[in-house]
C-alpha positions as CSV (number, residue, x, y, z in Angstrom):
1,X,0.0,0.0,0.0
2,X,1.2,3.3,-1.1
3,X,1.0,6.1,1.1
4,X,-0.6,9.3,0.7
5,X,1.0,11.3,-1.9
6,X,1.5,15.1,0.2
7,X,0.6,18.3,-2.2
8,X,1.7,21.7,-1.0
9,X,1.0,24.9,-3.3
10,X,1.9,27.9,-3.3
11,X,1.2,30.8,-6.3
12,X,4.0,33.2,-6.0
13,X,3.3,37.1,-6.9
14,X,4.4,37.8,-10.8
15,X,6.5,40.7,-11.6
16,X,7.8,42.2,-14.9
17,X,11.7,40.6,-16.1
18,X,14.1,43.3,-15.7
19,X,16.0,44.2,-18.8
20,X,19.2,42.7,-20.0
21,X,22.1,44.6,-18.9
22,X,25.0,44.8,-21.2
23,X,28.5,44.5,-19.6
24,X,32.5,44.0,-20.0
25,X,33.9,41.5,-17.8
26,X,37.6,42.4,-17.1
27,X,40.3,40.6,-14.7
28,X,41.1,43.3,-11.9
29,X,43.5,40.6,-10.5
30,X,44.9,37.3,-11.9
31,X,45.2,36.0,-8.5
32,X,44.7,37.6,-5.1
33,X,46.8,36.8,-1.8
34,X,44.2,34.2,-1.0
35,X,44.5,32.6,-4.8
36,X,41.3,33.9,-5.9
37,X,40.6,36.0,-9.4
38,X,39.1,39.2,-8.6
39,X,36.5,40.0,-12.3
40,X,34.9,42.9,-12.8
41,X,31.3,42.9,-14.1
42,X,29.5,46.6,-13.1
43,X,29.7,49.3,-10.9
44,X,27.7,47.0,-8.3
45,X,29.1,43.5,-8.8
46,X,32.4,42.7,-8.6
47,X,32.9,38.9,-8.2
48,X,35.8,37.1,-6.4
49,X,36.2,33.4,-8.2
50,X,38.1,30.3,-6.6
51,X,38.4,27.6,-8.4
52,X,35.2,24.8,-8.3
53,X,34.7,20.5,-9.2
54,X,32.1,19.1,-9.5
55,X,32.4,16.2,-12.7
56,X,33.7,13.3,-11.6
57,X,36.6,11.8,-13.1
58,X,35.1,9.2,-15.0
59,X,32.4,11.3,-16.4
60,X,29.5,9.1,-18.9
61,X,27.5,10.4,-21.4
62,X,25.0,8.2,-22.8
63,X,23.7,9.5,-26.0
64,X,22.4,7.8,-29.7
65,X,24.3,8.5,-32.6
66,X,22.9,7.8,-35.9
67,X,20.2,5.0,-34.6
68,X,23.2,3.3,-32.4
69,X,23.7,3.8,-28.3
70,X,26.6,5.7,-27.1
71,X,28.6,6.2,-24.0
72,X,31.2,8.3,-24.0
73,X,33.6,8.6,-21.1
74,X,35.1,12.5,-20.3
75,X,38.0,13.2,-18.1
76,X,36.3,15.6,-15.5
77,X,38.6,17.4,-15.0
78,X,38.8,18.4,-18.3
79,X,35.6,19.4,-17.6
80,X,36.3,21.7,-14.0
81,X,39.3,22.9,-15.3
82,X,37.5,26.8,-16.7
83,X,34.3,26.1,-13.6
84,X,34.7,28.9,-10.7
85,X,32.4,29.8,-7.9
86,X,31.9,33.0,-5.6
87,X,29.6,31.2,-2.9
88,X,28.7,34.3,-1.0
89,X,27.5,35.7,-4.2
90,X,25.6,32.5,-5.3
91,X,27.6,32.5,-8.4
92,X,29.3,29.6,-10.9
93,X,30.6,30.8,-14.0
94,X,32.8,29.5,-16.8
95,X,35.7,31.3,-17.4
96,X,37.6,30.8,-20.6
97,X,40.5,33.0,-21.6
98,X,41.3,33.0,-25.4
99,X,43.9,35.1,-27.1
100,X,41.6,38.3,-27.6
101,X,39.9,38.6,-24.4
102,X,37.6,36.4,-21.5
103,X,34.6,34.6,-21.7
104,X,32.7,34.1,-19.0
105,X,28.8,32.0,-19.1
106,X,27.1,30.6,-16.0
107,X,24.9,32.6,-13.4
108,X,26.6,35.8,-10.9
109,X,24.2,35.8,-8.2
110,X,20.7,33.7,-7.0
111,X,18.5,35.5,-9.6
112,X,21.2,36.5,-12.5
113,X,22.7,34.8,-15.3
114,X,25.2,36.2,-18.2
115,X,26.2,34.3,-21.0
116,X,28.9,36.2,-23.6
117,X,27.7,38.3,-27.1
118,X,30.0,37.1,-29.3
119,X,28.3,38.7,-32.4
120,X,28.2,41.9,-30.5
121,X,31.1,44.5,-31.0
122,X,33.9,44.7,-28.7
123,X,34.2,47.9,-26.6
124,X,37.2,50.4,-27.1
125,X,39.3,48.7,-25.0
126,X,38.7,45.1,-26.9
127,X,36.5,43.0,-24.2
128,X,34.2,40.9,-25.0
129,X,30.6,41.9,-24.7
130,X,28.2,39.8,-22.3
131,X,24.9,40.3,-21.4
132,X,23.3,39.5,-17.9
133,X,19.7,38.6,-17.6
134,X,16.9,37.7,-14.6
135,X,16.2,34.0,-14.0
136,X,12.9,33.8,-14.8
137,X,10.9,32.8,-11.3
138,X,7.6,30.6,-12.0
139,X,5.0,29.7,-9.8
140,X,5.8,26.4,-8.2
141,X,3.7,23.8,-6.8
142,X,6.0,21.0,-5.8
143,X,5.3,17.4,-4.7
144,X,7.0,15.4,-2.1
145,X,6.1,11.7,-2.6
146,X,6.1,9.0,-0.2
147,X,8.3,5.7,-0.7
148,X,5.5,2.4,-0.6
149,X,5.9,-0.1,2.7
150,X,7.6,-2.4,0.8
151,X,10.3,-0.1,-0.1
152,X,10.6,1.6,3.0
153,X,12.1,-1.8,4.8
154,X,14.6,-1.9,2.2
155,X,15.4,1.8,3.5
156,X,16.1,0.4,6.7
157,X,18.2,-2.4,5.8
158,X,21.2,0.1,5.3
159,X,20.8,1.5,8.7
160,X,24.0,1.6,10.9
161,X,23.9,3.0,13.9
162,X,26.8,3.8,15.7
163,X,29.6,3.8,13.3
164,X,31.8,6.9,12.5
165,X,30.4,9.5,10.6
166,X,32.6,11.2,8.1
167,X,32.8,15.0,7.9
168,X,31.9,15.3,4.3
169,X,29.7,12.8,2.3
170,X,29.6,12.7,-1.6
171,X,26.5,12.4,-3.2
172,X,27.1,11.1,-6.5
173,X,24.2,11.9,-8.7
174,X,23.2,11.6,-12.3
175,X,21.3,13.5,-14.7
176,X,18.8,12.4,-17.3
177,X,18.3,15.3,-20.4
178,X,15.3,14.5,-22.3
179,X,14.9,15.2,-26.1
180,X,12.9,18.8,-25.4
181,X,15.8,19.8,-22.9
182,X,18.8,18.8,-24.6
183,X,18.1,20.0,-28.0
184,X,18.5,23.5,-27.3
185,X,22.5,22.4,-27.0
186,X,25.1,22.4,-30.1
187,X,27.2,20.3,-28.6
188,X,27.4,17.4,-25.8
189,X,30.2,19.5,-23.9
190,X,27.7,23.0,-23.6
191,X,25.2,20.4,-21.9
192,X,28.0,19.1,-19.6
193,X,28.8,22.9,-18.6
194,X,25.5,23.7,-18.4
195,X,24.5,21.2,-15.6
196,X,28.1,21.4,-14.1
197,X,27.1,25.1,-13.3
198,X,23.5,23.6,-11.9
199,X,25.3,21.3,-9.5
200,X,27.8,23.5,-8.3
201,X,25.1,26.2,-7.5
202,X,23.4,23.0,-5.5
203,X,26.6,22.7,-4.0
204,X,26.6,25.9,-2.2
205,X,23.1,25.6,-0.9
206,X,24.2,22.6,1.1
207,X,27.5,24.5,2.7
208,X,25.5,24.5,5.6
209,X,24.8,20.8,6.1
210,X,27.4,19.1,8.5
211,X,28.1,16.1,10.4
212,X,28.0,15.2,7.5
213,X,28.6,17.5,5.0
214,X,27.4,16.9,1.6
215,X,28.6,17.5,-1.9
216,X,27.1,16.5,-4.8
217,X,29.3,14.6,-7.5
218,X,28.1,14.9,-11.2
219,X,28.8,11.6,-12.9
220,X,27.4,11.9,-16.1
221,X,24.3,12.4,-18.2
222,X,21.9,10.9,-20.4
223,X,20.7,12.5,-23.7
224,X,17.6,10.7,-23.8
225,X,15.9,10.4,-27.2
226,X,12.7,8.3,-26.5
227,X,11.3,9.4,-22.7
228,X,9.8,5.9,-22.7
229,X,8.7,6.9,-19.4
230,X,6.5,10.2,-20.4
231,X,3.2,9.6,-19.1
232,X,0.8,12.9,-20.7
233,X,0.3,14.0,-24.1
234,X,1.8,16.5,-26.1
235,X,4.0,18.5,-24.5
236,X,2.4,18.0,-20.8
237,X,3.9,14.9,-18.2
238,X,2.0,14.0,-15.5
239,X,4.4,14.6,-12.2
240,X,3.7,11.3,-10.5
241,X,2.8,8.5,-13.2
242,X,6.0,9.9,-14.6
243,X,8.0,9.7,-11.7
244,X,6.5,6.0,-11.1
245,X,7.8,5.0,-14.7
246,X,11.2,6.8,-14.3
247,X,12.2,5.2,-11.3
248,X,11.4,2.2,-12.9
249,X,13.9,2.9,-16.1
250,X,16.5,4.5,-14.0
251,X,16.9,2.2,-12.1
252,X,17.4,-0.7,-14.4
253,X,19.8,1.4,-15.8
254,X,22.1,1.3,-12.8
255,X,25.0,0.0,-14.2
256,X,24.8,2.2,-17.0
257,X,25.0,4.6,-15.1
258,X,28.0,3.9,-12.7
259,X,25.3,2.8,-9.3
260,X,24.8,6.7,-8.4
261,X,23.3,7.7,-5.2
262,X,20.4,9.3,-6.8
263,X,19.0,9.8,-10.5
264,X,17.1,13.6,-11.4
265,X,15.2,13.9,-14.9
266,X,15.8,17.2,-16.3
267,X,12.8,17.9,-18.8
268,X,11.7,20.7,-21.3
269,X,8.4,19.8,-21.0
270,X,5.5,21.5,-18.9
271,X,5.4,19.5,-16.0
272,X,1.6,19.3,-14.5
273,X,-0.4,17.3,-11.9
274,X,-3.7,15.9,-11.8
275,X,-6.1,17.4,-9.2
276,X,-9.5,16.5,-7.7
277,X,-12.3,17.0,-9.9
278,X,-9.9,16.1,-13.2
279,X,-8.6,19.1,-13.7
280,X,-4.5,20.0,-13.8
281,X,-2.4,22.2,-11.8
282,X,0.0,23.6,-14.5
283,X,2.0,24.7,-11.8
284,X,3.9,22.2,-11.0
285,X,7.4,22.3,-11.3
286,X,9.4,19.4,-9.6
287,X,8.5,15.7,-7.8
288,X,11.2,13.8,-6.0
289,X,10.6,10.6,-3.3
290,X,11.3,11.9,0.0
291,X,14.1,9.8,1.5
292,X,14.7,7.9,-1.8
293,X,18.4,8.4,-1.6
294,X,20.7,5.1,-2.5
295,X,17.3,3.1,-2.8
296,X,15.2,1.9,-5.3
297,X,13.4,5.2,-4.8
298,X,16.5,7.1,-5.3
299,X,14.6,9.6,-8.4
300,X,13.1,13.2,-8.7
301,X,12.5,14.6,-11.6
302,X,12.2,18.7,-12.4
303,X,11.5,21.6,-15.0
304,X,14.3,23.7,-16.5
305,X,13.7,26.2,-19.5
306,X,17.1,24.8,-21.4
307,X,20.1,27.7,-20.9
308,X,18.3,30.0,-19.0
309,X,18.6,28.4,-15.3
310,X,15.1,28.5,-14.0
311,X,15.2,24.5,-12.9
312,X,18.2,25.6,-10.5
313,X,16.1,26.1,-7.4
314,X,13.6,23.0,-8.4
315,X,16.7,20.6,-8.6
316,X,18.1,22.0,-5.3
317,X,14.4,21.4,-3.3
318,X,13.9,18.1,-4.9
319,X,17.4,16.7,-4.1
320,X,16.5,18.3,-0.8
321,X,13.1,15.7,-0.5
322,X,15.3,12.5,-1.8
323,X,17.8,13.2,0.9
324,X,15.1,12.8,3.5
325,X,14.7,16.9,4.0
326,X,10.1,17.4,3.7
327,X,8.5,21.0,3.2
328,X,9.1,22.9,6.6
329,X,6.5,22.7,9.1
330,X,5.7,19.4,8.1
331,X,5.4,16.0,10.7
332,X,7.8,13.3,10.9
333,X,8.0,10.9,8.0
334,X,6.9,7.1,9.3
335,X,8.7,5.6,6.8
336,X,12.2,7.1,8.0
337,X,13.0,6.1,11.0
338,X,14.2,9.1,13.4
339,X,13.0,11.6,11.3
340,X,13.0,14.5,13.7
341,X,10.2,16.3,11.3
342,X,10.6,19.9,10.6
343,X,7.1,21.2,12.3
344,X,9.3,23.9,14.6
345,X,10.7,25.8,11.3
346,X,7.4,27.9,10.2
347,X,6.3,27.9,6.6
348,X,6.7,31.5,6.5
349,X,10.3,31.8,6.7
350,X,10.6,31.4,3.7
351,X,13.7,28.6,3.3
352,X,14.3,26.6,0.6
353,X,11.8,23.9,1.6
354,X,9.0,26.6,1.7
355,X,7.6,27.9,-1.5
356,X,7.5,31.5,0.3
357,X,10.4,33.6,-0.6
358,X,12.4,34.6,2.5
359,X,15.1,36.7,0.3
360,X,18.7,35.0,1.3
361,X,16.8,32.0,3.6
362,X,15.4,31.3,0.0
363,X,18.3,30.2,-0.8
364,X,19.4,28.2,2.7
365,X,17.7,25.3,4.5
366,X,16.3,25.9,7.9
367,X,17.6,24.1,10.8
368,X,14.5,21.8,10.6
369,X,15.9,20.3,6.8
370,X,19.4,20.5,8.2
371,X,18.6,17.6,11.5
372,X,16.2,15.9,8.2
373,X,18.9,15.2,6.1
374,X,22.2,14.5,8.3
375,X,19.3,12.0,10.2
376,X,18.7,10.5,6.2
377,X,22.6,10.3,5.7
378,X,23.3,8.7,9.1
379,X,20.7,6.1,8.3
380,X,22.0,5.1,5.0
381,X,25.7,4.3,6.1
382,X,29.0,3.6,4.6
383,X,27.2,1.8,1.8
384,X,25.9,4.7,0.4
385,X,28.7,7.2,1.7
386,X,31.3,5.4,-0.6
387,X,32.3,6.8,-3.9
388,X,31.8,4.1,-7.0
389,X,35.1,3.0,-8.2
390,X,33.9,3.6,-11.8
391,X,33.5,7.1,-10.9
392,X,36.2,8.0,-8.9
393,X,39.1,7.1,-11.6
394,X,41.0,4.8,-8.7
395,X,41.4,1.4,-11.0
396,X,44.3,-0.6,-10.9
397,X,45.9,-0.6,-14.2
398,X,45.7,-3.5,-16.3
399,X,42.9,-5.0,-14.3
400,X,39.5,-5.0,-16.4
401,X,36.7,-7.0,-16.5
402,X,36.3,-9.8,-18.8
403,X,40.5,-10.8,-18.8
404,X,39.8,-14.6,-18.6
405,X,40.9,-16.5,-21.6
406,X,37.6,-18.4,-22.3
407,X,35.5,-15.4,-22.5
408,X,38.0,-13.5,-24.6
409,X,38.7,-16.1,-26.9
410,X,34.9,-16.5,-27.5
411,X,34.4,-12.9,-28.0
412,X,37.1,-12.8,-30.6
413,X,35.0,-15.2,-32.2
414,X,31.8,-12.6,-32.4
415,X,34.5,-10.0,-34.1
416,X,36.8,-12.1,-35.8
417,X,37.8,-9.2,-38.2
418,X,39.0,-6.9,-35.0
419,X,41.9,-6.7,-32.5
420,X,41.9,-6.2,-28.7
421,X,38.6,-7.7,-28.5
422,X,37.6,-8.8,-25.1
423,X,34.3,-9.4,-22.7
424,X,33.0,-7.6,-20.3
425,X,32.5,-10.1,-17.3
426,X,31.2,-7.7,-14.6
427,X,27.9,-6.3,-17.0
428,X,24.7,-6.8,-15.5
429,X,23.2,-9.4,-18.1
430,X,25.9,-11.5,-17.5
431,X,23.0,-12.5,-14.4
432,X,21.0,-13.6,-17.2
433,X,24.0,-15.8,-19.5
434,X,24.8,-12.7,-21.5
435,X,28.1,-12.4,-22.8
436,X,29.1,-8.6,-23.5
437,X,31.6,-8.4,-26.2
438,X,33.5,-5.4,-26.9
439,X,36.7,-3.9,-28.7
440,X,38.1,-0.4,-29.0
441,X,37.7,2.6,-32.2
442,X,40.0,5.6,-31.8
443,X,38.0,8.7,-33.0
444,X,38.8,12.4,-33.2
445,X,36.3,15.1,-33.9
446,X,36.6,18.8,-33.7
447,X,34.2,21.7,-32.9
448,X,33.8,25.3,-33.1
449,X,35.5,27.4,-31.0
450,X,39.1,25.9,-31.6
451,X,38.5,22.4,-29.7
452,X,39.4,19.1,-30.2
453,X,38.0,15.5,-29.4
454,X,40.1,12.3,-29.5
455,X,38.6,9.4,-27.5
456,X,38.0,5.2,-27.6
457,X,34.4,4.3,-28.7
458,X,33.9,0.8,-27.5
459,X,31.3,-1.3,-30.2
460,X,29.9,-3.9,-28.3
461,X,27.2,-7.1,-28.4
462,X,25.5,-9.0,-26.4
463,X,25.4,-13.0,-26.7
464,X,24.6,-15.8,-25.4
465,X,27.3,-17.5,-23.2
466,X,28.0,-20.8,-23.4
467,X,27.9,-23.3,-21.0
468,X,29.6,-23.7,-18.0
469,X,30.9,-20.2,-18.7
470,X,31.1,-17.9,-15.3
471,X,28.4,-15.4,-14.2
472,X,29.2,-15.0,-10.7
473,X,32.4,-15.7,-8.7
474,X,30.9,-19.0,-7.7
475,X,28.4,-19.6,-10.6
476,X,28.6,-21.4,-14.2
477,X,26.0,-20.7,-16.9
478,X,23.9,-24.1,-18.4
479,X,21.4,-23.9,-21.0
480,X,21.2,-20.3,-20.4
481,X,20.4,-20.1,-16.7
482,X,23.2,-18.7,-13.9
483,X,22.9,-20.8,-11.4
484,X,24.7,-24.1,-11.2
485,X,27.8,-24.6,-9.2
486,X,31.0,-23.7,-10.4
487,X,33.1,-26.8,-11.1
488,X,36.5,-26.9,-9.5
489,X,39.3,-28.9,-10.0
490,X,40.2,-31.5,-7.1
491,X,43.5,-31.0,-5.3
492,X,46.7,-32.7,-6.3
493,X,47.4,-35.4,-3.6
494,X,50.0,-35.4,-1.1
495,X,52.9,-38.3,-1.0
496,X,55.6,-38.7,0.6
497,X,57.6,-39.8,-2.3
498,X,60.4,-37.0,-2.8
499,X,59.6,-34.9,-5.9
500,X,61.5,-32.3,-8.1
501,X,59.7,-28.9,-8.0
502,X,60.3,-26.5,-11.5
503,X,60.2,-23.0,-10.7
504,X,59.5,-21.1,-13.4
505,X,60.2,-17.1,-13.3
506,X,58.4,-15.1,-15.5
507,X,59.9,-11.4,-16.4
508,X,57.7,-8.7,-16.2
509,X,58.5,-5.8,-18.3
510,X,57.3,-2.5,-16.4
511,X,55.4,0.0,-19.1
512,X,55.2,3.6,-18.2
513,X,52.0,4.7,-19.3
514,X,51.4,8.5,-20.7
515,X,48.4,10.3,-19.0
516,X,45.7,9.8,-22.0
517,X,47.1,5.6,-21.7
518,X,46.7,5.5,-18.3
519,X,42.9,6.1,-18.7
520,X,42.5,3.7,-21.2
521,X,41.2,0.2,-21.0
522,X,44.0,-2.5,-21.4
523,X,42.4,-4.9,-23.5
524,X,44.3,-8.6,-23.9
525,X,46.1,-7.9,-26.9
526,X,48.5,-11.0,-27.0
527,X,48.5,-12.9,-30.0
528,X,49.9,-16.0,-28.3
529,X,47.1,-18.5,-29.1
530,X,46.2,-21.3,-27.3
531,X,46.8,-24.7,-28.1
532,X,43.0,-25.6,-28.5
533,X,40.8,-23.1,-30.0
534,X,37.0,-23.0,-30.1
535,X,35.7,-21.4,-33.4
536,X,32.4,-19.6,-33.8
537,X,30.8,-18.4,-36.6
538,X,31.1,-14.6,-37.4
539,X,28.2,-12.3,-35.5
540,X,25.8,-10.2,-37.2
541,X,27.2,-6.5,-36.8
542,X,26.1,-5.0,-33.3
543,X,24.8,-1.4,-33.3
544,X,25.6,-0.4,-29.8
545,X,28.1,1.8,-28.6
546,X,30.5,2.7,-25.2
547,X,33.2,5.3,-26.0
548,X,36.3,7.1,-23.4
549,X,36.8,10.9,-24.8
550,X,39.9,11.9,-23.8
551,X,42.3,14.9,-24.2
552,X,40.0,17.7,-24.4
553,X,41.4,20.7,-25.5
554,X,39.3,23.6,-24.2
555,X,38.9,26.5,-26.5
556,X,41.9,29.6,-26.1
557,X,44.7,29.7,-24.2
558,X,44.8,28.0,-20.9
C-alpha cells in the first residue's frame, strides 16, 4: 500500500523581467593573496572566483548516434578545469581566456545569469561583450512523494547506527536530459557545462549541512531520445505516473549509469499534476521521493527552461526531499526512521523547503531540513557514503573486466575481423548468460570554438554465453540459466615420495603509461594462441556503442 501522496502549493506574486544589462567582464587581479581571481562585471558586482569541481573523473555520457547507443567517457577534470564559484554571491561561472579577451557563461548571483555576445562589437578597449539577464521565477507547486511499505524496509536495511560518521559525504548523482531539454545544446560538452554550473550552485546551498557535509558529484548524463517513461500527451507529463515509470527505467539502468546515489530527470516539458475534480495544476514544477536516496526510490524529476537556469532552485528542493529533507513545518516521516520532522521551522520563513520567498533564507535550509537530512545520511551508512570506483578514476591498471581466456577467446570469435577484442564479465546481463563483447575505435572530432576530441568508442554485443561459462564468482552458466555450481578442479594429492619442484620465473616488463594511456582500457592484446581453440561463426554486426573521450582541448589559451 502506497502512502498518501502530500501536495503543498503555493502561487508566487508575478512581476515584470528586468532588462538585460550589457557588460564588459575584465580581470582586476589574476590572483589575489588568497589565490582567488578578482573580475569585474559593473559598478555593483564585482565577483571574487576560486576555483570549483564538480564532474567526476570518469564522467559518462549516454547518447544515440545515428540509430546506435553511445557512451562516451570524459576526463572531468577536463571538464572543472574553466568552472569557478563566488559562494557568497551565489555564483558559478565558466571562465575561458582566449587570445583576444575572457569569456565568462554561467549565473553571478541567485536570480542572474550572463552568458557572452560574441556577435556583438567589442568595446574600445577590446573586451568581450556579455549580457546579464533575470532567471525567470515561475510559480511552483512542488510534490514530495512517499516511498510504498515495501520499499521503505529496504530503506532500513542500510541502517548503521553507531559507526563513524565522516565530515563530508559525496552524493554522487546523475542526470537524465530528455529530447525537449537537450536540443537546445550544439554540442554534448555545452550540456556538460550547463549542468556542471547547476550542480555546483546546488553545492553551495548545502554549505550548511554538516556532520555530515554533503557535496554532490556529477557523474554523467543521459541524452535521452525516446522518454519511454513520459506519461501525458503533447508536450504536458503527468508529475507522479512519470515519476513511477522513471524510477522504474532509472533504475534498471544502474550499471549504465556507474550505481549513483540518486538519478534527477531534467525535462523541457510543462510538468503538471492531476487534481481532484480532473482538472490540472499547471504549476507544477518538480516531484522527488522523499528519502529515496541510494534506494530503489533514489529519483526526482524537475522543470528547467534549457540555458536560461530557471530548474536551479527546483533541482536544489527536490534533491533536498530525496535526501530525507520534507516542506518545513511538516510531521515526521513514518517511513524514516528518526525523522526529527521539521514542524518547529514555520512555513513563512521562507527557506528553501518553503515555496515563500524569505530573500537569502530562499536560498538556505532551515535548521528543521538540516537535522532531516544529516538524520537520512546517518541512516543510510558507509554503503551509500562510498564513492563508486567507476566514478572515482582509482582502478588498478591493467585490471579489467572480462580478462579470462575463455571469455576473450569467444568474443574474438563474435568479431573475428577486429583486434583487442575482449568481454565484459562484470555487465549486469551477464545474471541472465549474457556475454558482453566489446573492442576499441580511436576517434577524433573537432568543434567550433578551436577544440578538439580524440577518444576510444567501445562497439559492443551481447550473446549468449555458453555453457559452464562464469556469471558470478561461484556460478557457471547451463542452458542459459546462472545458477549451477562452479566446477573446481580437485587437489593434487600429497605423497611422501620426494619430488622435483620447477620453478618457473616469469619477467615482467614494467610500461610507463602516458596520461591519456593510463585512462584507457587494457584490452588482452597478445597474440599467443592457445593450443585448443573453439571457433564460432562470425556475429551479425552490433549497433551499440561505449566510447572514453579523452584529451579535451578547451577553446583559447589556458
Amino acid at each position: 500500500m502506497i502512502r498518501i501522496i502530500i501536495v503543498s502549493a503555493l502561487v508566487m506574486s508575478s512581476r515584470a523581467m528586468q532588462q538585460p544589462k550589457l557588460v564588459y567582464p575584465r580581470l582586476l587581479e589574476e590572483r589575489s593573496a588568497d589565490g582567488r581571481m578578482v573580475m569585474h562585471l559593473h559598478d555593483q558586482l564585482t565577483l571574487n572566483l576560486r576555483k570549483a569541481s564538480v564532474a567526476a573523473r570518469n564522467f559518462r555520457v549516454l547518447e544515440h548516434e545515428d540509430g546506435h547507443e553511445v557512451t562516451h567517457f570524459f576526463d572531468g577534470r577536463d571538464l572543472d578545469r574553466n568552472l569557478h564559484e563566488d559562494e557568497k554571491q551565489f555564483a558559478t561561472v565558466h571562465v575561458t581566456r582566449r587570445n583576444d579577451g575572457i569569456e565568462v557563461e554561467g549565473v553571478v548571483g541567485p536570480h542572474h545569469r550572463i552568458e557572452p555576445m560574441r556577435t556583438m562589437e567589442r568595446s574600445e578597449d577590446g573586451l568581450v561583450p556579455h549580457m546579464i539577464h533575470e532567471i525567470e521565477k515561475k510559480e511552483m507547486v512542488d510534490i514530495e512523494k512517499a516511498i510504498p511499505e515495501k520499499g521503505a524496509w529496504t530503506v532500513n536495511e542500510r541502517a548503521n547506527v553507531g559507526q563513524y560518521v565522516p565530515p563530508e559525504v559525496t552524493v554522487e548523482i546523475f542526470m537524465v536530459s530528455d529530447w525537449w531539454h537537450h536540443k537546445h545544446f550544439n554540442t554534448t560538452v555545452e550540456l556538460i557545462y550547463y549542468l556542471c554550473v547547476h550542480i555546483n550552485s546546488v553545492n553551495i546551498r548545502y554549505a550548511d549541512t554538516k556532520e555530515p557535509r554533503v557535496k554532490f558529484l556529477l557523474t554523467g548524463v543521459e541524452k535521452d531520445q525516446f522518454s519511454t517513461y513520459k506519461k501525458g500527451t503533447g508536450m504536458e507529463m503527468e508529475s507522479s505516473s512519470s515519476l513511477e515509470e522513471f524510477r522504474k527505467y532509472a533504475d534498471s539502468r544502474r550499471y549504465d549509469y556507474g550505481y549513483p546515489d540518486m538519478v534527477f530527470l531534467m525535462t523541457g516539458l510543462d510538468v503538471y499534476s492531476d487534481e481532484k475534480g480532473g482538472t490540472k495544476s499547471m504549476n507544477t514544477l518538480g516531484i522527488g521521493f522523499v528519502g529515496g536516496l541510494c534506494t530503489q526510490f533514489f529519483v526526482a524529476l524537475g522543470e528547467d527552461s534549457a540555458g536560461r537556469f530557471n530548474g536551479m532552485h527546483t533541482l536544489t528542493h527536490e534533491a533536498g526531499h530525496v535526501l530525507g529533507a520534507s516542506h518545513d513545518q511538516s510531521s515526521p516521516k513514518s517511513w524514516i526512521p528518526g525523522d526529527p520532522g521539521s514542524l518547529s521551522c514555520p512555513w513563512k520563513d521562507g527557506y528553501i523547503m518553503s515555496y515563500v520567498d524569505g530573500g537569502t533564507r530562499h536560498h538556505q535550509f532551515s535548521p528543521c531540513s538540516l537535522r532531516q537530512i544529516q538524520n537520512l545520511l546517518i541512516l543510510r551508512g558507509t554503503v551509500c557514503w562510498q564513492v563508486s570506483k567507476t566514478n572515482n578514476g582509482h582502478t588498478q591498471p591493467g585490471k579489467f573486466p572480462g580478462m579470462e581466456v575463455a571469455p576473450n577467446e569467444f568474443c574474438k570469435s563474435v568479431f573475428p575481423k577486429e583486434k583487442n577484442v575482449t568481454a565484459d564479465m562484470y555487465s549486469d546481463r551477464m545474471a541472465q548468460c549474457m556475454v558482453k563483447c566489446q573492442y576499441p575505435v580511436v576517434r577524433r572530432q573537432c568543434y567550433s570554438y578551436n577544440y578538439c576530441t580524440t577518444y576510444t568508442s567501445i562497439r559492443y554485443t551481447y550473446e549468449h554465453a555458453l555453457d559452464y561459462m562464469h556469471c558470478t564468482a561461484d556460478k557457471v552458466c547451463v542452458r542459459g540459466v546462472c545458477g549451477a555450481s562452479a566446477i573446481r578442479r580437485p587437489e593434487r594429492p600429497v605423497t611422501s615420495r620426494t619430488t622435483t619442484t620447477t620453478t618457473t620465473t616469469t619477467r615482467t616488463r614494467k610500461t610507463t603509461l602516458t596520461d591519456d594511456e593510463a585512462t584507457q582500457c587494457r584490452c588482452d592484446c597478445s597474440s599467443t594462441k592457445p593450443v585448443t581453440q573453439t571457433r564460432y561463426p562470425a556475429r551479425p554486426t552490433p549497433t551499440r556503442w561505449r566510447s572514453s573521450w579523452r584529451g579535451i582541448r578547451l577553446g583559447g589559451r589556458q
